[in-house]
VEXSEFI-777786 format. One record per residue (C-alpha): residue number from 0; residue in three letters; y, z, x. Coordinates in Angstrom, 2 decimals. Layout:
VEXSEFI-777786
 seq type      py      pz      px
 NUM  ALA       Y       Z       X
...
This chain:
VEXSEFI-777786
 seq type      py      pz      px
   0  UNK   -9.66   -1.67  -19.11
   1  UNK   -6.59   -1.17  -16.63
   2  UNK   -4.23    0.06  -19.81
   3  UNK   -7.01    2.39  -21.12
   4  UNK   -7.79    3.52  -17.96
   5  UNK   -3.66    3.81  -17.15
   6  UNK   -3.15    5.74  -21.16
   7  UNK   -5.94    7.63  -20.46
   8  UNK   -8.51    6.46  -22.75
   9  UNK  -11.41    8.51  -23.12
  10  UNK  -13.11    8.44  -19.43
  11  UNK  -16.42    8.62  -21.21
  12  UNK  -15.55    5.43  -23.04
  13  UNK  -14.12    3.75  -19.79
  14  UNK  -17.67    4.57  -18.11
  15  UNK  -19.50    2.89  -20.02
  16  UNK  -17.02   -0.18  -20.23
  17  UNK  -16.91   -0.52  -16.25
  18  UNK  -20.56    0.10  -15.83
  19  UNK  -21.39   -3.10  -18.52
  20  UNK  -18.82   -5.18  -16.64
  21  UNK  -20.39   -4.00  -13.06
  22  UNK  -18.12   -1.67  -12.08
  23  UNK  -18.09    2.43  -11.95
  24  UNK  -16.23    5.69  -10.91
  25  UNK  -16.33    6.72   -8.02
  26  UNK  -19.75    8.98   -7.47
  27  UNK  -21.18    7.03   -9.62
  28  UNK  -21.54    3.60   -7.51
  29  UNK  -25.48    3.03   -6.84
  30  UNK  -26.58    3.72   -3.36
  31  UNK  -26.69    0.71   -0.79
  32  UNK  -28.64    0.74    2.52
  33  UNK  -30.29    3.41    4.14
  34  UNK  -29.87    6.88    3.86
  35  UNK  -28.54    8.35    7.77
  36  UNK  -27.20    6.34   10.60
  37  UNK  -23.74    6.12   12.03
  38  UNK  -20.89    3.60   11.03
  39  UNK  -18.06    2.71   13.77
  40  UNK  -15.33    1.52   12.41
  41  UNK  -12.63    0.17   14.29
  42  UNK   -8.57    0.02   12.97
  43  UNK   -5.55   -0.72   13.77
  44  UNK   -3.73    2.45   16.03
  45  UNK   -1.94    5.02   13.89
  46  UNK    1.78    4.87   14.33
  47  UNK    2.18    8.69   14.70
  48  UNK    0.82   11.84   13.61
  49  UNK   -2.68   11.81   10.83
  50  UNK    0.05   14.23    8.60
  51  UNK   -0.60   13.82    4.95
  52  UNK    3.34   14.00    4.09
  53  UNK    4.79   12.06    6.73
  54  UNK    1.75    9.21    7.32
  55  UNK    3.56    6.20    6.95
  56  UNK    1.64    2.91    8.03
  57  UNK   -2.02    1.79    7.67
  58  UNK   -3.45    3.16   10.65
  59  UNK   -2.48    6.72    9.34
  60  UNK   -3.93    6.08    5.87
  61  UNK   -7.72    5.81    6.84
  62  UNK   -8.52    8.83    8.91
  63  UNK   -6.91   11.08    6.43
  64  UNK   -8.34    9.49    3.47
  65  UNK  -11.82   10.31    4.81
  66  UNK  -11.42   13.77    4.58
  67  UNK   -9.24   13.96    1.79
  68  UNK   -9.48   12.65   -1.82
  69  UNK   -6.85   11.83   -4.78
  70  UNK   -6.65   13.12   -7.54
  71  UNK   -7.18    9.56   -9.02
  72  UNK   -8.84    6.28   -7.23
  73  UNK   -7.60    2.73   -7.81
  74  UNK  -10.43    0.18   -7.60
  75  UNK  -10.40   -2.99   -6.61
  76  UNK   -9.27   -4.57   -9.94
  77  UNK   -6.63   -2.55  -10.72
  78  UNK   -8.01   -0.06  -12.84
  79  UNK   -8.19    3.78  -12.48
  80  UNK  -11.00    5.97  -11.94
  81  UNK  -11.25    9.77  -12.00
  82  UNK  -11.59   11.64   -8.49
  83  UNK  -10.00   15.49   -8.39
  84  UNK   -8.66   14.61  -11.81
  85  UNK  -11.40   13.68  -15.01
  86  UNK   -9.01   12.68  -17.74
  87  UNK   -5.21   12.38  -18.06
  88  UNK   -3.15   11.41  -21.04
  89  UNK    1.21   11.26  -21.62
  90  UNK    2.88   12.74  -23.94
  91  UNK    4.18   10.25  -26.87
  92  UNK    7.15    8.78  -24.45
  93  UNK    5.29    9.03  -21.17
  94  UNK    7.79   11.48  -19.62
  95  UNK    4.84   14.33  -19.39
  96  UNK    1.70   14.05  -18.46
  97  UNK   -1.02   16.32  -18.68
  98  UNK   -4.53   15.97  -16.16
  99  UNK   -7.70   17.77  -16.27
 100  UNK   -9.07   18.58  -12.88
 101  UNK  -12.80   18.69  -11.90
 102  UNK  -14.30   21.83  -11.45
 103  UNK  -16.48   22.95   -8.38
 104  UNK  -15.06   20.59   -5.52
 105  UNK  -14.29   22.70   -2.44
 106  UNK  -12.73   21.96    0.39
 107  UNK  -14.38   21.76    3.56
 108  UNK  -13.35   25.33    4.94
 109  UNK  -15.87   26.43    1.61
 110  UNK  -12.50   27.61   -0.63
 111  UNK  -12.74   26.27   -4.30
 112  UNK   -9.67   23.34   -5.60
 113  UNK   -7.93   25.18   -8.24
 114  UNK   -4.57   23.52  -10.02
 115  UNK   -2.74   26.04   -7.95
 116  UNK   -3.86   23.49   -4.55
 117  UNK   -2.94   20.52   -6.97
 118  UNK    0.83   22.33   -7.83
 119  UNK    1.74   22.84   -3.87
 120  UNK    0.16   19.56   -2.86
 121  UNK    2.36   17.10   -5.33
 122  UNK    5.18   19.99   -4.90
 123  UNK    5.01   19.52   -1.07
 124  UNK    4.85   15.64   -1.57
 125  UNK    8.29   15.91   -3.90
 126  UNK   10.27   17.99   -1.87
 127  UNK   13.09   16.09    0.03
 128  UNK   13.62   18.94    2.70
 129  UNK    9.49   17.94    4.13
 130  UNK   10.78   14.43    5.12
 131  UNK    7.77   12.93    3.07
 132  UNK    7.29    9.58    3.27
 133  UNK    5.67    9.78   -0.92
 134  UNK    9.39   10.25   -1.63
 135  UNK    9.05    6.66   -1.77
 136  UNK    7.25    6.67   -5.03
 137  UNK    8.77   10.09   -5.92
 138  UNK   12.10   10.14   -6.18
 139  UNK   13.29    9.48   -9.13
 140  UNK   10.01   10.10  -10.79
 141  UNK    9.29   13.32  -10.19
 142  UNK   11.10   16.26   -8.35
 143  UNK    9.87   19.23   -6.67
 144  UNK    8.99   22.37   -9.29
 145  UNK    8.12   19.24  -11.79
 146  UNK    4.00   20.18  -11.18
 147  UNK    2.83   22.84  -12.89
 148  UNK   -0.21   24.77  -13.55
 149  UNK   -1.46   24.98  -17.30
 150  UNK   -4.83   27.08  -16.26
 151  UNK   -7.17   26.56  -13.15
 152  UNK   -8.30   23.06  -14.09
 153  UNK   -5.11   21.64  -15.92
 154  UNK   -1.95   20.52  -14.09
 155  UNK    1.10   19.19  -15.97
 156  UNK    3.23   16.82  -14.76
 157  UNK    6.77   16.97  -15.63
 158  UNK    8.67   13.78  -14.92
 159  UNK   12.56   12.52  -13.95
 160  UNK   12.48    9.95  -16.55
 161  UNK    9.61    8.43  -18.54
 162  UNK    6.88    6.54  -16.57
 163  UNK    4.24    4.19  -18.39
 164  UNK    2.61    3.67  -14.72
 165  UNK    2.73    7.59  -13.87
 166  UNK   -0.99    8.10  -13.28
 167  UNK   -0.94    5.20  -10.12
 168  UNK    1.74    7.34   -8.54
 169  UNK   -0.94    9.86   -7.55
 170  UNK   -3.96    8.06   -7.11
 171  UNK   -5.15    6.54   -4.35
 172  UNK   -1.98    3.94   -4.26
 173  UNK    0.26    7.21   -2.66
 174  UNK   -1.55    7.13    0.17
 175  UNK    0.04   10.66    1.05
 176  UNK   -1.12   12.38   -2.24
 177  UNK   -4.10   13.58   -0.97
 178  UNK   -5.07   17.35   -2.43
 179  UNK   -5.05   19.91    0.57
 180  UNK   -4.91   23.79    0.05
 181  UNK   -1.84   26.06   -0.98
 182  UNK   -1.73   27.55    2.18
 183  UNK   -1.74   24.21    3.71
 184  UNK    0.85   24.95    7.57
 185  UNK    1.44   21.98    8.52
 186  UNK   -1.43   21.19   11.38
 187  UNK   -3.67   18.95    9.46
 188  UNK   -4.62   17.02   12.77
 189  UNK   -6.58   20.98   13.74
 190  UNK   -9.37   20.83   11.09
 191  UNK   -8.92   17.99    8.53
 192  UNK   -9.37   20.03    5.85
 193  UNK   -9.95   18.70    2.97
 194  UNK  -12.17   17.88    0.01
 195  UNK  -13.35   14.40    0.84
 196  UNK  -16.69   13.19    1.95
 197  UNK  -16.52   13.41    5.97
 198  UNK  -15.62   16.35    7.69
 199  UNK  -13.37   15.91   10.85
 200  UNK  -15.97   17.05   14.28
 201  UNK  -13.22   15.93   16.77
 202  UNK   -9.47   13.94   16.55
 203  UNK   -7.91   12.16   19.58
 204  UNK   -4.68   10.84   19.39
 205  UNK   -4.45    7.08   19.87
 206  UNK   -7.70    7.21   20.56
 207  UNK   -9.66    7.73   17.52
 208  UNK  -12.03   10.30   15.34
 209  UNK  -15.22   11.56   14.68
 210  UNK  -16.66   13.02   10.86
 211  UNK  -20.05   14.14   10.12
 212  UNK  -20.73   13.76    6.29
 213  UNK  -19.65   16.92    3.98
 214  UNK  -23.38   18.48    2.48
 215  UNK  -20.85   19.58   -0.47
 216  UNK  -18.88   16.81   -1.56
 217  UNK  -18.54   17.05   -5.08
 218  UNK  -20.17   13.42   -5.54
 219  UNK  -23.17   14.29   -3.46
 220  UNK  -23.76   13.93    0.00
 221  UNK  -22.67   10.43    1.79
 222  UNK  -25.54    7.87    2.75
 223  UNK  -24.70    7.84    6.64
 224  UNK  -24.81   11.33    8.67
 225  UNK  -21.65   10.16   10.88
 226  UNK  -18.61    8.03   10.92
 227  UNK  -16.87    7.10   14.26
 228  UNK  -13.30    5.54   14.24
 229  UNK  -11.80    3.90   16.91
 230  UNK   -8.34    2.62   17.32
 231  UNK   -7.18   -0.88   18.71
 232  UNK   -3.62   -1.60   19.69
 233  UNK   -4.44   -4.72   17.77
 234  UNK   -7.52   -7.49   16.80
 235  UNK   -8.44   -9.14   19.12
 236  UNK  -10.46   -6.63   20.94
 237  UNK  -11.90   -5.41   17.45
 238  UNK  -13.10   -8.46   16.97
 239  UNK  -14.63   -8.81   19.94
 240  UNK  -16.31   -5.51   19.32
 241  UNK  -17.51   -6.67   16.06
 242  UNK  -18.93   -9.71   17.25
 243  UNK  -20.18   -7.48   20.69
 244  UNK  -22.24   -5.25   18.52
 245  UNK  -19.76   -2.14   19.50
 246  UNK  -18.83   -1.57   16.05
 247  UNK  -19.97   -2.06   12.62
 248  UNK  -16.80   -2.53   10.46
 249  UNK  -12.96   -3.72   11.12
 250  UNK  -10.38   -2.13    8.19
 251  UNK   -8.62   -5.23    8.22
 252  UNK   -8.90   -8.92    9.78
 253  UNK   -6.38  -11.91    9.05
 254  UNK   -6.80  -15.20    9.86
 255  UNK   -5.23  -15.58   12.94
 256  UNK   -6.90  -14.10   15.95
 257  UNK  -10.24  -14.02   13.67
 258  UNK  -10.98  -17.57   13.24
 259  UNK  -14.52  -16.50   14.94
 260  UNK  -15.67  -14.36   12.34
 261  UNK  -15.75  -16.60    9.29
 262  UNK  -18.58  -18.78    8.48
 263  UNK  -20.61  -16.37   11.30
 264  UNK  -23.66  -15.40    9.75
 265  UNK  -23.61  -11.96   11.60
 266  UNK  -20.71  -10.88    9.76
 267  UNK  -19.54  -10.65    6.12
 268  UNK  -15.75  -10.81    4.79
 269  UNK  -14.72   -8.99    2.11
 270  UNK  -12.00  -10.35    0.39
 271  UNK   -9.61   -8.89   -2.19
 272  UNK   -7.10  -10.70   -4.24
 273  UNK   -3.96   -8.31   -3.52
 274  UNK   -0.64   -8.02   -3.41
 275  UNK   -0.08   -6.84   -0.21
 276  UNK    2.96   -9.07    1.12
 277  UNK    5.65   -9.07    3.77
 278  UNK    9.48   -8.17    3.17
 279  UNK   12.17   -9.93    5.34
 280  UNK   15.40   -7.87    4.32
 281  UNK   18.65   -9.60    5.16
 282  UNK   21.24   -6.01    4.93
 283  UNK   23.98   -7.34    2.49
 284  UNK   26.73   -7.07    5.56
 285  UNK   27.89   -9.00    7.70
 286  UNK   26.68  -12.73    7.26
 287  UNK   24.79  -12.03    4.55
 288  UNK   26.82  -10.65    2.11
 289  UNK   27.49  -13.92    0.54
 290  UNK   24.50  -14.42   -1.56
 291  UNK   24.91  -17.95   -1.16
 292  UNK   23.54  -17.70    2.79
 293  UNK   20.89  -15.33    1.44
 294  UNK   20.08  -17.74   -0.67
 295  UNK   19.89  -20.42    1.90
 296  UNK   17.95  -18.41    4.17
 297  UNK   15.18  -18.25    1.66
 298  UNK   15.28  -22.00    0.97
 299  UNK   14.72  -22.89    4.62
 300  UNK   10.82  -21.73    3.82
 301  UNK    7.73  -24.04    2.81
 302  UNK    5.78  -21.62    1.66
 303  UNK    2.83  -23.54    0.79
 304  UNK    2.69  -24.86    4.50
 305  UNK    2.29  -21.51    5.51
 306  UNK    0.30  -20.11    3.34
 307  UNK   -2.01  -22.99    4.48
 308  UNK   -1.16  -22.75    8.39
 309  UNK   -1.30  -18.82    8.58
 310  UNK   -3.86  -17.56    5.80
 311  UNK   -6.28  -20.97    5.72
 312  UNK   -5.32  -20.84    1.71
 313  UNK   -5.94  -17.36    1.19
 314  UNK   -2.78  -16.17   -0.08
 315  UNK   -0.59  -16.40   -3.34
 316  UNK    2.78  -18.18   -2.99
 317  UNK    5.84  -15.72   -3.01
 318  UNK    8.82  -15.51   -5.40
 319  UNK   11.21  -13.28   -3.94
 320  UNK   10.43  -10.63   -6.49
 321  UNK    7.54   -8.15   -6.17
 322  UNK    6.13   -9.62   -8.67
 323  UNK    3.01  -10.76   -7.65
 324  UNK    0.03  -13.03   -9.07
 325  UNK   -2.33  -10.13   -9.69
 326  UNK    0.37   -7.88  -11.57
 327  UNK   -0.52   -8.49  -15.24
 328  UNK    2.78   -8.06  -16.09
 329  UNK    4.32  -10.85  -13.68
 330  UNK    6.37  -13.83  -16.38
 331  UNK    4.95  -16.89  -14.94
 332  UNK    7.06  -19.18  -16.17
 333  UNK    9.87  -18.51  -13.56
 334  UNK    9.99  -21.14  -11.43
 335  UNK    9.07  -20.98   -7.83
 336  UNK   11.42  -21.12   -5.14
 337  UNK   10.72  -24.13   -3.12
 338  UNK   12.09  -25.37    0.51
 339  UNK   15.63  -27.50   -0.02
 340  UNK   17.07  -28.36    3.06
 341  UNK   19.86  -29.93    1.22
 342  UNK   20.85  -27.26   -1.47
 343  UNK   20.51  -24.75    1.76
 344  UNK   23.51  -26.80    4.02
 345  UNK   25.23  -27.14    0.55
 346  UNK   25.19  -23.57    0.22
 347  UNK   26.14  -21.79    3.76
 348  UNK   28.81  -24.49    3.50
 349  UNK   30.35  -23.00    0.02
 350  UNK   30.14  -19.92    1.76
 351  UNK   32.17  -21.00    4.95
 352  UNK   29.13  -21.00    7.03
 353  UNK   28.34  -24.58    7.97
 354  UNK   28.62  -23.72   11.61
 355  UNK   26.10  -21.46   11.52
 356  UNK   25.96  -18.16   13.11
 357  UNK   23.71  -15.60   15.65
 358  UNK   21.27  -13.16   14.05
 359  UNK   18.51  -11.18   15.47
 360  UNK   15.29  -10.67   13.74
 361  UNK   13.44   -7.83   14.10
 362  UNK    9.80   -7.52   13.29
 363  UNK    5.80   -5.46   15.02
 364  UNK    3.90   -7.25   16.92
 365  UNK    0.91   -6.56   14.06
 366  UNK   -1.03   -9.49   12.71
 367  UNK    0.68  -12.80   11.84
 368  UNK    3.96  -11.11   12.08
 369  UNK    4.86  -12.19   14.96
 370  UNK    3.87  -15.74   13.26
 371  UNK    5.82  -15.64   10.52
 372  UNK    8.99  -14.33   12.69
 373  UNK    8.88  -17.69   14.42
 374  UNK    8.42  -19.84   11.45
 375  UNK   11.21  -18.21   10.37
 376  UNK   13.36  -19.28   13.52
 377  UNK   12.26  -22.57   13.37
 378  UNK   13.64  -23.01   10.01
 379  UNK   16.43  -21.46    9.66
 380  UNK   17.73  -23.49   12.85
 381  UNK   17.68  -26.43   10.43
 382  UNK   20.90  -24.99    8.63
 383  UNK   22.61  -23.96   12.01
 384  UNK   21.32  -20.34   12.17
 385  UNK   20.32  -19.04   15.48
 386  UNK   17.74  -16.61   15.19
 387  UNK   16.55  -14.73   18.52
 388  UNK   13.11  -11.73   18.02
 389  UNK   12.85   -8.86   18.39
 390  UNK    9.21   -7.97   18.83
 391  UNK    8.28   -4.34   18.90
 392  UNK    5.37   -2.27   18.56
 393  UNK    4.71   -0.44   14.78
 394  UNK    6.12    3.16   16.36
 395  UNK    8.90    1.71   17.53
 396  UNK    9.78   -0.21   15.00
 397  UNK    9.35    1.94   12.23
 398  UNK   10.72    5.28   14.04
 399  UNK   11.28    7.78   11.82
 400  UNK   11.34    6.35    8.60
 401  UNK   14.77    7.34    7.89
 402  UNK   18.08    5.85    7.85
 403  UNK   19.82    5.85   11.64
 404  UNK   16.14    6.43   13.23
 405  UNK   14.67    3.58   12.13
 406  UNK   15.00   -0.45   12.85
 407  UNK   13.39   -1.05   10.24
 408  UNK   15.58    0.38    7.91
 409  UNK   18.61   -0.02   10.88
 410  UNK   18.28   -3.74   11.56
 411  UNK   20.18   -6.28    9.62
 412  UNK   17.66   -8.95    9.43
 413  UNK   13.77   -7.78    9.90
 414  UNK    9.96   -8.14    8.40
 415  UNK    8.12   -5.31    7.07
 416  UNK    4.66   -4.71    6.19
 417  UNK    3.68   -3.51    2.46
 418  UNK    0.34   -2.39    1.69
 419  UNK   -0.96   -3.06   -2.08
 420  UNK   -0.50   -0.74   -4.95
 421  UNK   -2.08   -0.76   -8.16
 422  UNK    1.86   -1.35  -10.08
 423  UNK    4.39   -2.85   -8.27
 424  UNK    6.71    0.16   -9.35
 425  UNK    6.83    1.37   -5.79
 426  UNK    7.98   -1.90   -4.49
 427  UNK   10.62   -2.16   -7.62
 428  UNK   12.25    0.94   -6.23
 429  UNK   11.76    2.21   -2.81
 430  UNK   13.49   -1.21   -1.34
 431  UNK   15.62   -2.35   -3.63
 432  UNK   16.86    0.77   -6.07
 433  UNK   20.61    1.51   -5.10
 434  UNK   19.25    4.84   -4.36
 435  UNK   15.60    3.58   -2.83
 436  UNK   14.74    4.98    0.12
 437  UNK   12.99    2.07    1.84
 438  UNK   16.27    0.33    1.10
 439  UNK   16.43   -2.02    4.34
 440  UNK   18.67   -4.59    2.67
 441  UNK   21.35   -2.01    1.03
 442  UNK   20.82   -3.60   -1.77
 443  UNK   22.75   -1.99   -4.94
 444  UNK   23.09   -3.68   -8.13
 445  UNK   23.62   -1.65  -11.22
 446  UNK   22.14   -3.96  -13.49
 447  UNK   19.17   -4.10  -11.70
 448  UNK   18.49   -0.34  -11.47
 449  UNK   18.69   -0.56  -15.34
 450  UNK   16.42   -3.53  -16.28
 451  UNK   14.13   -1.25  -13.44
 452  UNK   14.54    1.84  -15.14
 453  UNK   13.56    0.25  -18.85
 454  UNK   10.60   -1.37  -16.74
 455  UNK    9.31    1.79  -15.19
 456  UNK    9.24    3.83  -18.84
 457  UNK    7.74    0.93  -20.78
 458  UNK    4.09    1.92  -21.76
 459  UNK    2.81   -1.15  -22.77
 460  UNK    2.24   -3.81  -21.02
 461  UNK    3.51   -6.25  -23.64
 462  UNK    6.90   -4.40  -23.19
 463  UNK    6.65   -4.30  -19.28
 464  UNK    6.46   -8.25  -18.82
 465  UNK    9.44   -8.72  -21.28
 466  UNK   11.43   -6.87  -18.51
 467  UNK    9.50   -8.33  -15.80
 468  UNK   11.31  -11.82  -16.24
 469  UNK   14.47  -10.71  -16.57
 470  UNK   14.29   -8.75  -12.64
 471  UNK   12.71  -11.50  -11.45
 472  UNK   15.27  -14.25  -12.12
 473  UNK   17.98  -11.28  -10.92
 474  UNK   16.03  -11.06   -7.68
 475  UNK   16.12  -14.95   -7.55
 476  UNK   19.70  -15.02   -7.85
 477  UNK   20.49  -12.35   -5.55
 478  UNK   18.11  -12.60   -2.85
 479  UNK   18.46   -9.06   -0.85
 480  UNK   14.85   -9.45    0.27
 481  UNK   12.28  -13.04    0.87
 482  UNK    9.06  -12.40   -0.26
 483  UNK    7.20  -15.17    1.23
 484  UNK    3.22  -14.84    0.30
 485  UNK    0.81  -12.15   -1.41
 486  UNK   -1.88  -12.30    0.97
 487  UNK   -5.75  -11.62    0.40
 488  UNK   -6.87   -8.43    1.83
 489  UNK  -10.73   -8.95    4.10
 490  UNK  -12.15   -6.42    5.70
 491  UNK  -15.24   -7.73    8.02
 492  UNK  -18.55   -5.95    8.53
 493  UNK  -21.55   -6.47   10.01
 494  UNK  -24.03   -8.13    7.86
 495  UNK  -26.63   -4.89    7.84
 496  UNK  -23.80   -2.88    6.60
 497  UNK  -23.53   -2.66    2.62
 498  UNK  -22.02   -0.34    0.06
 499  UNK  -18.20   -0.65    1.49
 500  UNK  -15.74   -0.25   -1.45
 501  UNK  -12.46   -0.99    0.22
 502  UNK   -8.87   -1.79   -1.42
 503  UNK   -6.01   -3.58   -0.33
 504  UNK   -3.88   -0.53    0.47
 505  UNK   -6.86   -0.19    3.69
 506  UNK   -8.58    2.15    2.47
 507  UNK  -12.32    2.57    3.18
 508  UNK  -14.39    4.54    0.55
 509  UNK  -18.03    5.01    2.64
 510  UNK  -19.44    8.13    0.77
 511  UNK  -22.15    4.98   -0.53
 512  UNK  -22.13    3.02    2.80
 513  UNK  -25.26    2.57    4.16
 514  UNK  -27.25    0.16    6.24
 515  UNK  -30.21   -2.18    5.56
């Protein structure tokens, strides 16, 4: 289902095959709950502006994915389903690839989507002079002028290189690709305008929203008249409010800090298998450009300890690769990285560190980070490493997204946040590309940008995984970045409220919310 669905397989045929295995496109989802009523819906505090090309962190992605839709939805289970687009298919190498856009959506101002709206949106999205955080899955892929318009409802897609995965890179996994208009200025956080199924009726910075459903969505009208988001500065009082009655659904929940709302009968956890993860960069200067200490660093871990301690079990071990349990393409048979006090000492002493050294850490105060950034102390004192934190809050920590304006990509030794994505392309090459532009650790290694590039333009998956291996054991050896755990995604709700489709990126698809 994911490769026909990915190929573009016939989305008639794909219906019918998600529908007998109990799943369906989105529009097509049977109604739960209700119809009318309000859901509140507290999240975590956006970082900065609700801008669809600069939006960078999870509390951005929500608000502006209720009033706008992709132009292709990843599910739950990996596979695609149409939106804005109804079909796509490559050309014979995967290097162009044509979709076919639904007719009749409008956008909430009453103007009609037209391919021309698709062409500036993707164009906007590709252009390095907008400072758009998509450049992340972008560049490299596909440049500005690359979208073009075949007629009204056909947009070609002209790519960098061949892409097997292409389709994923504007669906609902580039969080930023949302379809505004042509005319689109800049001041998204005025009106909201967009095609999706709530339409914006006020917007307070760090404060939160309110939507009223759209009467013409191009699925049909959503089940609930109103949605109501309010921001937290973190969980604890969300959870609280949950568990208070205040609100009626929290976009994400981890473990710690939540402990309350599991087993509760008042509240339901949804829980997605993801690969959603953390990335602790050590920036190849200083003393870690011997790979041996990198190396050490990452053997200091016992990752099955905390995957217990910090995520009661509900988490997949890490590799140090992207390559995560849920990635059908990930080679197994790797062996796992495993805590080695020994081999670590044996290490930072072939590397002239057996003294030790000073490093600072730099992480958000968001979640378990703060968690994990002490674990991480803890252990690496046991080879001689001094760590001191740095905790900061998300804005300040991830600045401006840009090299020089940014700790997280400015800090030699910090933890970073990644949301889920339907491929782990993204996380292939925005951190760890020579030329990436998440690229925290400077990592550059030619040979890995190759066995990437032959990755990325595989189509099948059969020829993916026999690359998959070979960057995996690379990554192993080389260690730029620790990838400790894959952790489950939950959202919690109360238990009246039904319908939710959510996805480990954070997104909240309500147009079929309702209550009971």
């Amino acid at each position: 289902m994911r490769h026909g669905s990915r190929v573009g397989l016939s989305m008639a045929v794909m219906a019918g095959v998600l529908q007998a295995t109990g799943f369906a496109p989105i529009g097509r989802a049977q109604a739960q709950g209700k119809p009318g009523g309000t859901i509140r819906l507290a999240q975590i505090t956006p970082s900065g502006a609700i801008e669809p090309v600069s939006v960078a962190d999870q509390g951005g992605l929500l608000p502006l994915q209720q009033a706008g839709d992709f132009l292709v939805m990843d599910g739950p289970d990996l596979v695609l389903r149409p939106m804005l687009a109804t079909s796509w298919k490559p050309n014979a190498d995967g290097s162009v690839w044509t979709f076919t856009l639904r007719s009749g959506v409008k956008f909430h101002d009453g103007r009609t989507m037209t391919a021309d709206d698709v062409v500036a949106s993707i164009d906007r999205l590709a252009d390095p002079a907008n400072g758009s955080n998509a450049l992340s899955a972008f560049k490299g892929v596909l440049s500005k002028g690359g979208t073009t318009k075949v007629d009204d409802l056909t947009v070609r897609f002209t790519l960098d290189a061949p892409n097997g995965n292409f389709p994923y890179y504007v669906s609902s996994d580039n969080y930023n690709a949302i379809i505004l208009p042509a005319d689109y200025k800049g001041d998204f956080e005025k009106t909201f305008n967009g095609t999706g199924p709530f339409k914006m009726v006020s917007y307070t910075p760090k404060v939160g929203a309110s939507f009223v459903r759209n009467p013409d969505y191009w699925a049909g009208p959503a089940l609930v008249e109103k949605l109501e988001l309010s921001f937290y500065a973190d969980q604890q009082p969300q959870v609280l409010a949950l568990l208070g009655g205040q609100i009626d659904l929290i976009q994400q929940v981890v473990v710690q800090g939540s402990q309350s709302l599991f087993d509760n009968p008042a509240v339901k956890i949804l829980r997605l298998k993801s690969n959603a993860h953390r990335q602790i960069h050590m920036k190849n200067t200083g003393p870690f450009a011997d790979k041996r200490v990198r190396q050490a660093m990452a053997l200091t871990l016992d990752r099955p300890a905390i995957v217990k301690g910090l995520f009661r079990g509900m988490a997949d071990l890490g590799n140090d690769s992207p390559f995560a349990p849920v990635f059908p393409s990930t080679d197994t048979s790797v062996p796992q990285r495993v805590k080695d006090i020994p081999k670590a000492k044996e290490l930072m002493a072939a590397a002239g560190m057996s003294s030790g050294f000073e490093v600072t850490l730099t992480t958000m105060q968001l979640q378990e980070l703060p968690a994990i950034a002490s674990l991480i102390r803890n252990a690496a004192a046991e080879i001689g490493v001094k760590v001191t934190l740095k905790l900061e809050d998300v804005g300040a920590y991830y600045g401006d997204a840009v090299p020089g304006k940014s700790d997280w990509l400015d800090s030699q030794f910090g933890i970073t946040d990644y949301g889920h994505r339907g491929t782990p392309n993204v996380f292939l090459a925005a951190p760890l590309l020579s030329t990436g532009t998440w690229n925290s650790a400077e990592f550059k290694n030619p040979e890995y940008d190759k066995l990437v590039a032959s990755y990325i333009a595989a189509l099948d998956p059969a020829a993916q995984k026999a690359q998959a291996g070979a960057i995996q054991k690379l990554l192993l050896d080389e260690t730029p970045v620790i990838f400790p755990y894959f952790y489950d995604y939950m959202t919690a709700t109360s238990a009246t409220l039904q319908g939710v489709e959510g996805t480990a990126m954070g997104q909240m698809f309500l147009h079929k919310a309702g209550f009971a």
